[in-house]
C-alpha positions as CSV (number, residue, x, y, z in Angstrom):
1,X,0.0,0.0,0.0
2,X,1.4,3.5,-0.8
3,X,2.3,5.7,1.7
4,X,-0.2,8.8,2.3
5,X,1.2,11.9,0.3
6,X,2.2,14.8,2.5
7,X,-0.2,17.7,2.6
8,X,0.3,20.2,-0.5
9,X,-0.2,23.4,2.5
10,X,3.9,22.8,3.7
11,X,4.9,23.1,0.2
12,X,2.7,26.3,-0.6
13,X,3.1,28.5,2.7
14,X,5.1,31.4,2.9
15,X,8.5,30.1,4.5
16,X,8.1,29.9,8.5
17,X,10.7,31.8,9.0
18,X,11.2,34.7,6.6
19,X,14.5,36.5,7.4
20,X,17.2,36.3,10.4
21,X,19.0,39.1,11.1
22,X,21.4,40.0,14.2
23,X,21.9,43.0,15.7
24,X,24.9,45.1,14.5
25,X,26.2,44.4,18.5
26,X,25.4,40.8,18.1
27,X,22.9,40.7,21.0
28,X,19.7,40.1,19.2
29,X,18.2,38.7,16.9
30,X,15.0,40.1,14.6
31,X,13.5,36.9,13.2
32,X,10.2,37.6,10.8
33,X,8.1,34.3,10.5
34,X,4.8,33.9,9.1
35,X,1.5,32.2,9.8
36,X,-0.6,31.8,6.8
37,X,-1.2,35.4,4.9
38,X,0.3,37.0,8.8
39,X,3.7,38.1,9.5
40,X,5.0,38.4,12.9
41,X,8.4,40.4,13.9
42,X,10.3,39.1,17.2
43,X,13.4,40.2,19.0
44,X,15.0,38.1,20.7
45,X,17.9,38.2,23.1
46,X,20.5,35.7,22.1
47,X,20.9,33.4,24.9
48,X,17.7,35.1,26.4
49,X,13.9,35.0,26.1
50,X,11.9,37.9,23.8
51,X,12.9,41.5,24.0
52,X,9.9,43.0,21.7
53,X,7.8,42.4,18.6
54,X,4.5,42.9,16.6
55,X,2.3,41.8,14.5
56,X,3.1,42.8,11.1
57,X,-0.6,41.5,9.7
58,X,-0.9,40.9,5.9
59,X,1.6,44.0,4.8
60,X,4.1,42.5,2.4
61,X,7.7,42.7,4.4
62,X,10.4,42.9,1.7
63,X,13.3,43.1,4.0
64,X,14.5,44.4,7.5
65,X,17.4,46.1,8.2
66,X,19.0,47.4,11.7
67,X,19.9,50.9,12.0
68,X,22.0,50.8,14.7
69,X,20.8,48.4,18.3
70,X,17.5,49.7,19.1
71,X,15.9,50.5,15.9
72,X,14.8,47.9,12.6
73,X,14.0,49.3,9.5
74,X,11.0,47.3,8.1
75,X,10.8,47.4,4.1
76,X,7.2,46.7,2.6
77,X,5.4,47.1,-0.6
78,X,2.0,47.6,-1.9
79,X,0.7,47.4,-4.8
80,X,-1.3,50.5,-6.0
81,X,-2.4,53.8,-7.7
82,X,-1.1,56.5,-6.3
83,X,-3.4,59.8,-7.4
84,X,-2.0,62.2,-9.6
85,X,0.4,60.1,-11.1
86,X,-0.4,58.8,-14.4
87,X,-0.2,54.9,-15.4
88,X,-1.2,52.0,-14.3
89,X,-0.7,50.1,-10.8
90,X,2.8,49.8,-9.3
91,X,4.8,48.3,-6.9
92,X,5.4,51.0,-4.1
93,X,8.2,50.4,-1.5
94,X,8.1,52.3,1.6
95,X,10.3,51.7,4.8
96,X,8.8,51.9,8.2
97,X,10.5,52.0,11.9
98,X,10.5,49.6,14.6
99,X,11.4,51.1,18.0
100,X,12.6,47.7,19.9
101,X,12.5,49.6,23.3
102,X,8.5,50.5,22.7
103,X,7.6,48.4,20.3
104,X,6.3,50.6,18.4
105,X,6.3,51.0,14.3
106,X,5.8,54.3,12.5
107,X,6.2,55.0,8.4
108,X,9.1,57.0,7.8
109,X,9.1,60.5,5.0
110,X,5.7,61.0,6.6
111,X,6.8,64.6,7.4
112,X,7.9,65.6,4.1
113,X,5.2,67.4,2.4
114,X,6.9,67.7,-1.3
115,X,7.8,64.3,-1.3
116,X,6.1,60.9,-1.3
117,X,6.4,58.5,1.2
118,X,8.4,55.6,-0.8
119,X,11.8,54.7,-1.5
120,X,13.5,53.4,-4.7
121,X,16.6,52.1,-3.3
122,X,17.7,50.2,0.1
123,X,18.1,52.6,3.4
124,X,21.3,53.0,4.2
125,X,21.5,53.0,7.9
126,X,24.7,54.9,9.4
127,X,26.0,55.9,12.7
128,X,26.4,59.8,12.6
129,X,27.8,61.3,15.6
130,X,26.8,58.5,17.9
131,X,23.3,58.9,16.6
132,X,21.8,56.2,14.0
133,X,20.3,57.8,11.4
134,X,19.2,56.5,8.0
135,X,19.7,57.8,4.5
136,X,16.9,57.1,2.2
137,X,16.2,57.5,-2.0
138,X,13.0,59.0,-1.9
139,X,11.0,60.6,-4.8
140,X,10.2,64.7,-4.1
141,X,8.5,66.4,-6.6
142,X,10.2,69.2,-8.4
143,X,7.7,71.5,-11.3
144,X,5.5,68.2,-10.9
145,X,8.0,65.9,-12.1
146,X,9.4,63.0,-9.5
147,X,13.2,63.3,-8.9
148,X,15.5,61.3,-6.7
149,X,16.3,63.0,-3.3
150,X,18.4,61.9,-0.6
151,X,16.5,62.0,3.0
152,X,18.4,61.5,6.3
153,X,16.0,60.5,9.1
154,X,17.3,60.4,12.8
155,X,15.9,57.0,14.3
156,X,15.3,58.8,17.6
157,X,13.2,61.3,16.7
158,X,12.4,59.8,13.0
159,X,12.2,63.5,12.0
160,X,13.7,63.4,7.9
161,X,15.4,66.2,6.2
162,X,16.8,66.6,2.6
163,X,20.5,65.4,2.2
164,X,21.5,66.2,-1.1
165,X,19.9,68.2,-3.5
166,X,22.5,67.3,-6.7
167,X,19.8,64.8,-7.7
168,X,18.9,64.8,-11.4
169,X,15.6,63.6,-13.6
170,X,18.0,60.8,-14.2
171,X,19.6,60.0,-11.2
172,X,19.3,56.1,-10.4
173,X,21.0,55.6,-7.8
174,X,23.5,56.7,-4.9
175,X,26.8,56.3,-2.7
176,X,26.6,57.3,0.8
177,X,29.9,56.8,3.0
178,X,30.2,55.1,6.4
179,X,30.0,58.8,7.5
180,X,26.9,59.6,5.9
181,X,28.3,61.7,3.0
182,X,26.7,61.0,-0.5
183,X,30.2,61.0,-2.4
184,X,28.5,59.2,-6.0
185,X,25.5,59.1,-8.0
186,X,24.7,57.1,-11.5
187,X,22.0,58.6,-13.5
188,X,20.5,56.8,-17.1
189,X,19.3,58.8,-19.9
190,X,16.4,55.8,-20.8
191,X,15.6,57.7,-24.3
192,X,19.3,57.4,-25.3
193,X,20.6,54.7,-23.5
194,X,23.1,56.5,-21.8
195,X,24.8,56.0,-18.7
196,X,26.8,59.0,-16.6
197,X,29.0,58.7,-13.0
198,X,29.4,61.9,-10.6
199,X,31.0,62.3,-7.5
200,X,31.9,64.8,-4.9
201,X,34.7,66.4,-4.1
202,X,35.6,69.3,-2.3
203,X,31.9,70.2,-1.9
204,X,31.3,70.0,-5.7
205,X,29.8,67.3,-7.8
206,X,31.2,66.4,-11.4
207,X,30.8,63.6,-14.1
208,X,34.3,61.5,-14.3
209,X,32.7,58.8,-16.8
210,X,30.3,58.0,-19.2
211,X,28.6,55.0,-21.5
212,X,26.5,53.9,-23.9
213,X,24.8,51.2,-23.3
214,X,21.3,50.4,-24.4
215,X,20.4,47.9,-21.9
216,X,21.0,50.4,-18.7
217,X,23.6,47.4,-17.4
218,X,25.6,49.5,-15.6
219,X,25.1,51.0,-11.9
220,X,26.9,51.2,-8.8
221,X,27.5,48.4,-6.4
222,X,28.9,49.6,-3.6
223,X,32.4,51.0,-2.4
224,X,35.5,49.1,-3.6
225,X,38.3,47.7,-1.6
226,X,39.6,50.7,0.2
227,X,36.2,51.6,1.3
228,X,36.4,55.2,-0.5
229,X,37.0,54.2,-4.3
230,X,33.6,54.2,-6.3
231,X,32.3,50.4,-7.2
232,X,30.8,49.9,-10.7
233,X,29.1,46.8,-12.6
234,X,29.2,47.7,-15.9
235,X,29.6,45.8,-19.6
236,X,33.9,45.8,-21.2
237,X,34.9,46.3,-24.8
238,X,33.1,42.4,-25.4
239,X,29.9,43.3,-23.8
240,X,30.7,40.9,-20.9
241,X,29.8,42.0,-17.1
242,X,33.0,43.4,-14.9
243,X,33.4,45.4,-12.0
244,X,35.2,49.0,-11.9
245,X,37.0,50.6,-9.1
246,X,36.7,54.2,-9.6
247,X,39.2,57.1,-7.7
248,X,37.3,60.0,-6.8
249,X,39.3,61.6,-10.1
250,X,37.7,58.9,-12.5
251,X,40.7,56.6,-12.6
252,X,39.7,53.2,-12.6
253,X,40.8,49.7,-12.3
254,X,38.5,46.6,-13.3
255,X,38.7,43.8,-10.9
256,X,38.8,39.8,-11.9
257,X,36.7,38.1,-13.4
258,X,34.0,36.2,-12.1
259,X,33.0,38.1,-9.0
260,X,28.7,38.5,-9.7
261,X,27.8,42.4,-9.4
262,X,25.1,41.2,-7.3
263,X,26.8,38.8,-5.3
264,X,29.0,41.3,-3.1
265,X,30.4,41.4,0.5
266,X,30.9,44.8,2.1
267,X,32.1,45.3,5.5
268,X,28.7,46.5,7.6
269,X,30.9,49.3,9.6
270,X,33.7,50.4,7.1
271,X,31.9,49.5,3.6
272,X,35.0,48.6,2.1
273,X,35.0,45.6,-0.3
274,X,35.6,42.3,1.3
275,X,34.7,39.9,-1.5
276,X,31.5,38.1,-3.2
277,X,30.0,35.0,-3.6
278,X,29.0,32.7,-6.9
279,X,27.3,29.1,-8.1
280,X,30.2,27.4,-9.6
281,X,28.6,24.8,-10.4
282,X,26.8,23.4,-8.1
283,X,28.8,24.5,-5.4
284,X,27.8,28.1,-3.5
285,X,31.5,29.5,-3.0
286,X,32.0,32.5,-0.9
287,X,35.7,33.9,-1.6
288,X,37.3,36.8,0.2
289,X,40.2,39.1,-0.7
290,X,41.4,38.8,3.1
291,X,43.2,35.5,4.3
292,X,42.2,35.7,7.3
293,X,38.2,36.6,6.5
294,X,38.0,33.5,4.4
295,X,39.7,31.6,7.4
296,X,36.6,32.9,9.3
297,X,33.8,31.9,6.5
298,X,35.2,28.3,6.3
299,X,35.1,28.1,9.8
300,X,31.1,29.5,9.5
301,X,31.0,27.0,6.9
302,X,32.6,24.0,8.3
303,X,30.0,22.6,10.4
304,X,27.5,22.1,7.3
305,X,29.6,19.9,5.3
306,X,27.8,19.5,2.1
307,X,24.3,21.4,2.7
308,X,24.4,24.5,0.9
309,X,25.2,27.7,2.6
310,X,24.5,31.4,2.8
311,X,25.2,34.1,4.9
312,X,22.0,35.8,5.9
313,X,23.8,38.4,8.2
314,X,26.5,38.8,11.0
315,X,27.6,41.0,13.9
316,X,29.4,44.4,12.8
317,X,32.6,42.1,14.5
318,X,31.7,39.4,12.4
319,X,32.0,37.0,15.2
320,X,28.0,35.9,15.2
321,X,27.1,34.7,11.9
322,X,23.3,33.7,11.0
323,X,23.5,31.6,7.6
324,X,20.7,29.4,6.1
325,X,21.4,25.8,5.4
326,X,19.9,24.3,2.9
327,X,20.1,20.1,3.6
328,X,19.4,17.5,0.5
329,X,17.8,15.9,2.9
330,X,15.9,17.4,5.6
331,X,15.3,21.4,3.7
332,X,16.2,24.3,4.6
333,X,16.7,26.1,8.1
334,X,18.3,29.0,9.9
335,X,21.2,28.7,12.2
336,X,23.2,31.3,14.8
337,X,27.0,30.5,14.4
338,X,29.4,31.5,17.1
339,X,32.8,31.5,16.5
340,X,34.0,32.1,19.7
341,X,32.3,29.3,21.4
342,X,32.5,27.5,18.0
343,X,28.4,26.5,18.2
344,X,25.6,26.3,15.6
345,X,22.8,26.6,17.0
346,X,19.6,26.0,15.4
347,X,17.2,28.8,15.3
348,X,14.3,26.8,12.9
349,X,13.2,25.6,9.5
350,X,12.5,27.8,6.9
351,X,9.0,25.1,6.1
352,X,7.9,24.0,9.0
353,X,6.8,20.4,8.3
354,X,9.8,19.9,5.2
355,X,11.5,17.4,7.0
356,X,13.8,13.9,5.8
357,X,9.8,12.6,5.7
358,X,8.7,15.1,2.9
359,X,11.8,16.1,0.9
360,X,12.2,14.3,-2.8
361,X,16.1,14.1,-3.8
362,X,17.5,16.4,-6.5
363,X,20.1,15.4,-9.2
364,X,22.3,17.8,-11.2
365,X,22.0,16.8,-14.5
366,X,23.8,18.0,-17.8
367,X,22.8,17.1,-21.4
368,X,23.0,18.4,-24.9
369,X,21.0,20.7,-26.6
370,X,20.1,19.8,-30.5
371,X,23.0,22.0,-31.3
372,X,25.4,20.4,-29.0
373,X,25.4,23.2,-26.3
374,X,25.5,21.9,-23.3
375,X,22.6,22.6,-20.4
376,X,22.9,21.8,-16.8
377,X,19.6,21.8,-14.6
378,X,18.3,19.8,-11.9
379,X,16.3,16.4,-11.6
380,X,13.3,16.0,-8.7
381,X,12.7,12.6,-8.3
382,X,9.7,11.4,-6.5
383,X,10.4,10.1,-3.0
384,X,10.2,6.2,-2.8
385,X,9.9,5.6,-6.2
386,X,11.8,3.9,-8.9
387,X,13.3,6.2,-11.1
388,X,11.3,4.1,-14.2
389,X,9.1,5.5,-17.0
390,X,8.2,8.2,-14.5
391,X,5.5,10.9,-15.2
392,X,7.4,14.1,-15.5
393,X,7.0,18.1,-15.2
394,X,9.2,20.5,-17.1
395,X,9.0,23.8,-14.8
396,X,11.2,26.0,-16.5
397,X,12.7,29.2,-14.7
398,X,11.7,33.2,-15.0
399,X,13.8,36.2,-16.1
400,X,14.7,34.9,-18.6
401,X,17.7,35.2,-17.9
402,X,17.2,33.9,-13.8
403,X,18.7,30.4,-13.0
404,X,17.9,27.4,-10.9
405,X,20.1,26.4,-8.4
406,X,20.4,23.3,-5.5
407,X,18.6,25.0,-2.8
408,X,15.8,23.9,-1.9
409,X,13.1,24.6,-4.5
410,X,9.1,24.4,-3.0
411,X,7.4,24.1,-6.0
412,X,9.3,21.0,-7.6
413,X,9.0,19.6,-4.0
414,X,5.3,20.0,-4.0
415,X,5.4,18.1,-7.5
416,X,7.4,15.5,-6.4
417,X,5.5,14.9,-3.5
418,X,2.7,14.3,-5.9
419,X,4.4,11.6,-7.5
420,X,6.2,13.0,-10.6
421,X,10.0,13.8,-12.0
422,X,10.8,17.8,-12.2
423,X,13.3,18.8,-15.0
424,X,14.2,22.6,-14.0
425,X,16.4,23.4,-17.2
426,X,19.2,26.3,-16.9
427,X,18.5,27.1,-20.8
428,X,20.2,29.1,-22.6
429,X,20.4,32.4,-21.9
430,X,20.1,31.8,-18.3
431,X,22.5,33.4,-15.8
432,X,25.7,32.2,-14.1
433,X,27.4,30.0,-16.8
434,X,29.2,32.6,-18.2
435,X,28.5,35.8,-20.7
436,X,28.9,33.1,-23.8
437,X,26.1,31.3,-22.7
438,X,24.1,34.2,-21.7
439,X,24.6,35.6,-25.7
440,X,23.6,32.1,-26.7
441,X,19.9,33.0,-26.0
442,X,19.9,36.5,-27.7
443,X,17.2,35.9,-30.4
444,X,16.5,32.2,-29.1
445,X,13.3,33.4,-27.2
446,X,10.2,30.8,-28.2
447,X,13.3,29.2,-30.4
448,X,16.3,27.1,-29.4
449,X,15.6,28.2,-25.5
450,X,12.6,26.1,-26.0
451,X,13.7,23.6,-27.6
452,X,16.4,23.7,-25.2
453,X,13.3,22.0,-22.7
454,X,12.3,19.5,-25.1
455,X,16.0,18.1,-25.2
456,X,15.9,17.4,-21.7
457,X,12.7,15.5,-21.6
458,X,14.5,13.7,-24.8
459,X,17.2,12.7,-23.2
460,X,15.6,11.6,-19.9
461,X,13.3,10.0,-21.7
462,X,16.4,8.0,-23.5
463,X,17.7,7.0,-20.3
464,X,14.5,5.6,-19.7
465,X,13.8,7.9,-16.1
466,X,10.7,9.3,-17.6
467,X,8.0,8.4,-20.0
468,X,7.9,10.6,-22.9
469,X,3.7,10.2,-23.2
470,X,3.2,11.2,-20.0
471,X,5.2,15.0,-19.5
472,X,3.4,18.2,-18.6
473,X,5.0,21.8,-18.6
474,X,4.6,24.2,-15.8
475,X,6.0,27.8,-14.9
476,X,5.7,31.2,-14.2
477,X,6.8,35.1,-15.5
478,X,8.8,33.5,-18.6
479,X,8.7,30.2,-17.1
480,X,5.0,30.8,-17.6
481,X,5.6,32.0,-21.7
482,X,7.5,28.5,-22.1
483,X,4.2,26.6,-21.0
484,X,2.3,28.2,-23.5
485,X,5.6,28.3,-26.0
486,X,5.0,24.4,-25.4
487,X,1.5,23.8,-26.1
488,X,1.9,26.4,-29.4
489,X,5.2,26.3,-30.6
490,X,6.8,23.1,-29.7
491,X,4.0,20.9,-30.1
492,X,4.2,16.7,-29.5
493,X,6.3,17.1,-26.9
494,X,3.2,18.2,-23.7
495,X,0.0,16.6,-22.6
496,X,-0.4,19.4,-20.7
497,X,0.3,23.0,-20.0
498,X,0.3,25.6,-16.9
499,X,0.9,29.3,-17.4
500,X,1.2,31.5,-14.2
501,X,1.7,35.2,-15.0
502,X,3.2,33.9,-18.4
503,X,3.2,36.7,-21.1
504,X,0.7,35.4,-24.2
505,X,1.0,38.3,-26.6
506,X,4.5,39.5,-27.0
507,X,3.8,43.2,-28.8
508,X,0.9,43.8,-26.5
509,X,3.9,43.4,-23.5
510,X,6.4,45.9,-25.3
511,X,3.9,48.5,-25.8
512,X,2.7,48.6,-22.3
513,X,6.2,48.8,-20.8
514,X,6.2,51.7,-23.7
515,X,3.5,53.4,-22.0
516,X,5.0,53.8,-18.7
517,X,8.1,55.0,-19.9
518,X,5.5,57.9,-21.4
519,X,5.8,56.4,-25.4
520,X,9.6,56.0,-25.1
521,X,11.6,53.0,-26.0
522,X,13.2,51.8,-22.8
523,X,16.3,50.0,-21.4
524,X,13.8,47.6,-20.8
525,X,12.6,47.1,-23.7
526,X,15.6,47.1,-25.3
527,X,16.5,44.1,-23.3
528,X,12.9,41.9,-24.2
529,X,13.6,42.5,-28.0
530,X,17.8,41.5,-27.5
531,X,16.0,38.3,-26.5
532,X,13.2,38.4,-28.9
533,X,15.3,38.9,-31.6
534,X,12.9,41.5,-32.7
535,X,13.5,44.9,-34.2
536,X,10.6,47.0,-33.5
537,X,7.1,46.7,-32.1
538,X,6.0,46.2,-35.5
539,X,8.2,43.2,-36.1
540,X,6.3,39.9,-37.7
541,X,8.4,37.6,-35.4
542,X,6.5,38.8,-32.4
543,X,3.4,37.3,-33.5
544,X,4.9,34.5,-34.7
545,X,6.7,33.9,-31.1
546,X,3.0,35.1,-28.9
547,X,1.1,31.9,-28.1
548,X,-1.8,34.1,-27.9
549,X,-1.5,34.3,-31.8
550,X,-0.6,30.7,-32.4
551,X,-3.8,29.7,-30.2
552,X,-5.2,27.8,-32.9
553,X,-2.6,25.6,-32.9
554,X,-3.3,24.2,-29.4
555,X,-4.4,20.8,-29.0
556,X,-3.8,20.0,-25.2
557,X,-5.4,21.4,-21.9
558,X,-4.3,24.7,-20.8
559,X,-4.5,26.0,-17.2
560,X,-3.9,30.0,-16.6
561,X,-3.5,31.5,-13.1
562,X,-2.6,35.2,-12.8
563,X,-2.8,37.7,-10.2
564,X,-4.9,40.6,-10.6
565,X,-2.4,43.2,-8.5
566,X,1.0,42.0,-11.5
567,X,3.0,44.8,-12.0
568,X,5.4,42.8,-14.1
569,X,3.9,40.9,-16.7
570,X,0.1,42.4,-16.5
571,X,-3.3,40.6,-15.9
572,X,-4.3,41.2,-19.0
573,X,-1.7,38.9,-20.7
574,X,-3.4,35.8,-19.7
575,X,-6.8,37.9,-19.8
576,X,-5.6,38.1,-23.8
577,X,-4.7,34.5,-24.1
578,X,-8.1,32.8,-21.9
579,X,-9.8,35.2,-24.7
580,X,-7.7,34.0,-28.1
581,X,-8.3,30.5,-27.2
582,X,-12.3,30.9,-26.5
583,X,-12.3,32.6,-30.0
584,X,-10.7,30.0,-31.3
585,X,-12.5,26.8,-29.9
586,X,-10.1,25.9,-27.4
587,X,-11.1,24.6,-23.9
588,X,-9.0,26.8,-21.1
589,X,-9.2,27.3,-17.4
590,X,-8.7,30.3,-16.0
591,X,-7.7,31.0,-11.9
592,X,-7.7,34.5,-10.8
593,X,-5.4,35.7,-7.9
594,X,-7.0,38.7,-6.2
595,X,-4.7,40.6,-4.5
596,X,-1.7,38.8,-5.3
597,X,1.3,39.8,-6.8
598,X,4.0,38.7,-9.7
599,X,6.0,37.6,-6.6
600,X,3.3,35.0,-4.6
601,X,3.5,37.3,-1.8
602,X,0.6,36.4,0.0
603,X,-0.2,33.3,1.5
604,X,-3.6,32.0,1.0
605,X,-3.0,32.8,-3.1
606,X,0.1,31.6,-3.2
607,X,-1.7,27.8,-1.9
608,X,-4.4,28.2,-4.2
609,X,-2.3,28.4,-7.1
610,X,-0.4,25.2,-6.0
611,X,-3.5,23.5,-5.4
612,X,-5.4,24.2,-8.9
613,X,-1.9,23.8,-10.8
614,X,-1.6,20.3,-9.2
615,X,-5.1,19.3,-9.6
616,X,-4.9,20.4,-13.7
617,X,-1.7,18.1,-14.0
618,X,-3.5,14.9,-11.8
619,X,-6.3,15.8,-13.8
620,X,-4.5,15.4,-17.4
621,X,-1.2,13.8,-16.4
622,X,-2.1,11.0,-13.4
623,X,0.7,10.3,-11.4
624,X,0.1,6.8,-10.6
């Protein structure tokens, strides 16, 4: 008799336990779990009992951040039209305070009446003075137009002032020293793709570089090694990703390859440099210019022996480390590392109920594309079961240029828990295998990174793990496009198909983005059509390449599930795709998300989507 199937709900929940993160004095800890759609903040004494906390409720917490020992900056978002501004919905972020000593929470940039209350960038908490303060990119309005400002706020009194006026229409982003100084700014001309840096000196601001580059990929990433030069990702003579130290006189000097622009370690009190961290392979290396700071990440590491490992945060001394452990066997959880009493102590699962009882084992995998590229991905395999002429589920990643990695993974858990094979592809064009590989999927989209897909499910199917009747295709954001790319475009190969917040109609998707950039061509866009292959709005190979205009071609079931509060890829994608294949005598379902997000955010819509999307495959592509 088969054993009962664990319940779908501790696959779907939000993650128990959200964030960790320890007290720049490495005292206490503010841990954010969650409870169906309600989020609860708690500080905790480390060795001790609860300090303070509250009950966040249904807001959607982005991220917290301490601003010094007695104050946590709470990032949230929400999902809405703000009056008198033109467009659509967006995605607002706004920071809020958390007094530990009152336990009380109030919105910060409240008080400033030309300005709105959101930020466009991460505070940067300081120590000024003795006094913790934090610097926020907020949006003030100048002749009704929105410009970047800088705001200081003292946590005490959370009174805000202006910082800097040098801000620009263009300005994107900012560099704000350990003592509180904005010393760089990057600013991006969208309508002609150009990219500038200024810094300060000596009181006055002045540009020391500037690019083309279409795509908007450069920006600054922090402060470089010294903890004054200027940090910069940006693209070399061959297009390919690097990272520039800048002088405050705009000499430069690019560092080594292979350190990820977004995968950088900065010292929490000095912000100089300290190194980064990458996926080689399958292996989550942290590497640090400092002998004797690597020397103290393999000791944080040690204890974990093969679980993959990240550093979630650590004490300004760097002596209490909380990292998050993700085991092959019993999921992830959250851990308090000390290195002078050289303990790990557990702090709790990320899932509570993922345990060795309800996690399916996960293969790297590597075959050839038609064209002989090679693709790594992973393999899910159903718990218990023979890896034999197995149902299987391709659930291909977003971006599209995102990646899956080994960590653990709740969606292709839930699905193997069910009783089928997952196939996660890192197709071409996906991230972290090097800027060759990247290039590979310019043009490919709906093409060869497709087909890409359909090679794996080939050359399982050769092997003899899965059988090649019995295969459904599953995703979201592009992940999403694939599953309708696969029941329009690469046909013979699905019995089924699920689409969450997939886009269906390609130009429809370019001239929205159009819209909000008020009828200009953005860096944006420019990025979708590098992709696309396409060379205009008007391009034919954007119809050929929407599923929405191929519906007539679809001959298998076809499950959409969107959320109605998208910002990304909009409601009305899969509103456009329900309504092609109605017109052209298709059967489709249809599951609407109200008040969700392009994220899952929320809870209860988050497990309905997992429940209809593993009811459709049951439903078309039985398990057993």
């Amino acid at each position: 008799m088969a054993a009962p199937k664990p319940d779908l709900a501790i696959y779907g929940q939000l993650p128990t336990i959200e964030t960790v993160e320890i007290s720049p004095d490495g005292t206490r800890l503010a841990i954010v779990a969650s409870s169906g759609d309600q989020r609860i903040l708690t500080v905790r004494q480390i060795g001790g009992g609860v300090i303070s906390g509250m009950n966040i409720g249904a807001a959607k917490l982005r991220g917290v951040e301490w601003a010094g020992p007695d104050h946590l900056l709470l990032v949230g978002s929400q999902t809405t039209i703000v009056p008198g501004v033109q467009g659509p919905k967006q995605e607002y972020f706004m920071v809020s305070d958390f007094d530990v000593a009152t336990g009380k929470q109030a919105p910060l940039l409240n008080d400033q009446a030309s300005a709105m209350n959101i930020i466009v960038g991460w505070p940067m908490p300081r120590i000024i003075d003795g006094q913790a303060v934090a610097i926020l990119e907020g949006v003030r309005f100048v002749d009704n137009r929105g410009q970047v400002t800088l705001y200081r706020t003292l946590m005490s009194t959370r009174a805000s002032k202006i910082h800097d006026l040098a801000g620009e229409p263009n300005t994107n982003g900012w560099l704000v020293n350990a003592a509180g100084e904005a010393v760089a700014q990057s600013l991006y001309d969208q309508k002609r793709g150009v990219w500038y840096l200024k810094t300060k000196t000596r009181g006055a601001w002045r540009q020391i570089d500037e690019a083309v580059t279409p795509m908007g990929s450069y920006g600054l990433a922090g402060f470089g090694r010294d903890g004054k030069s200027i940090l910069v990702w940006r693209t070399d003579d061959k297009d390919e990703s690097i990272l520039r130290e800048y002088q405050m006189d705009g000499t430069h000097q690019d560092l080594a390859q292979g350190m990820d622009q977004t995968a950088l370690i900065h010292d929490p009190v000095t912000l100089a440099l300290l190194g980064g961290y990458k996926l080689d392979g399958d292996d989550l290396r942290y590497t640090f210019f400092d002998a004797t700071a690597q020397k103290t990440w393999d000791a944080v590491r040690k204890p974990f022996g093969a679980d993959y490992v990240s550093l979630a945060s650590w004490s300004h001394d760097r002596r209490k480390v909380v990292v998050r452990a993700d085991s092959q066997t019993e999921g992830p959880g959250y851990f308090l590392v000390n290195l002078d009493t050289k303990r790990a102590d557990f702090l709790g699962p990320v899932y509570k109920g993922v345990d060795a009882s309800t996690v399916s084992p996960v293969r790297s995998i590597k075959y050839k594309a038609a064209d002989g590229l090679e693709i790594s991905g992973y393999l899910t395999l159903p718990k218990g079961r023979d890896p034999k002429n197995l149902p299987l589920i391709v659930l291909p990643h977003g971006g599209p240029q995102g990646r899956d990695t080994p960590a653990f993974d709740w969606w292709s858990q839930a699905l193997a828990s069910r009783g089928y094979a997952v196939l996660q592809p890192n197709f071409r064009g996906s991230e972290g295998f090097g800027w060759n590989f990247i290039k590979a999927g310019f043009g490919e989209w709906g093409k060869k990174m497709q087909t890409d897909l359909s090679d794996g499910v080939r050359d399982l199917a050769r092997q003899g793990i899965v059988d090649p009747k019995r295969v459904c295709i599953m995703g979201a954001s592009y992940g999403g496009y694939a599953a309708l790319a696969g029941a329009t475009l690469d046909k013979g190969v699905y019995r089924c198909a699920v689409s969450v917040a997939g886009p269906s109609d390609l130009q429809a998707m370019l001239a929205t983005d159009r819209e909000l950039h008020n009828g200009e061509r953005s860096s944006a866009q420019r990025y979708w059509m590098r992709f696309m292959g396409a060379n205009g709005l008007r391009d034919p190979d954007l119809a050929t390449l929407s599923p929405a205009r191929q519906a007539a071609k679809i001959d298998i079931p076809v499950l959409l599930i969107h959320g109605k509060d998208d910002t990304v890829v909009r409601y009305d994608q899969s509103q456009t795709m329900a309504s092609a294949m109605k017109r052209a005598g298709k059967p489709v379902e249809f599951v609407t998300l109200d008040g969700e997000d392009h994220w899952l955010s929320r809870g209860a819509t988050r497990q309905k989507m997992l429940n209809a999307a593993v009811a459709f495959v049951e439903k078309h592509n039985p398990p057993e």
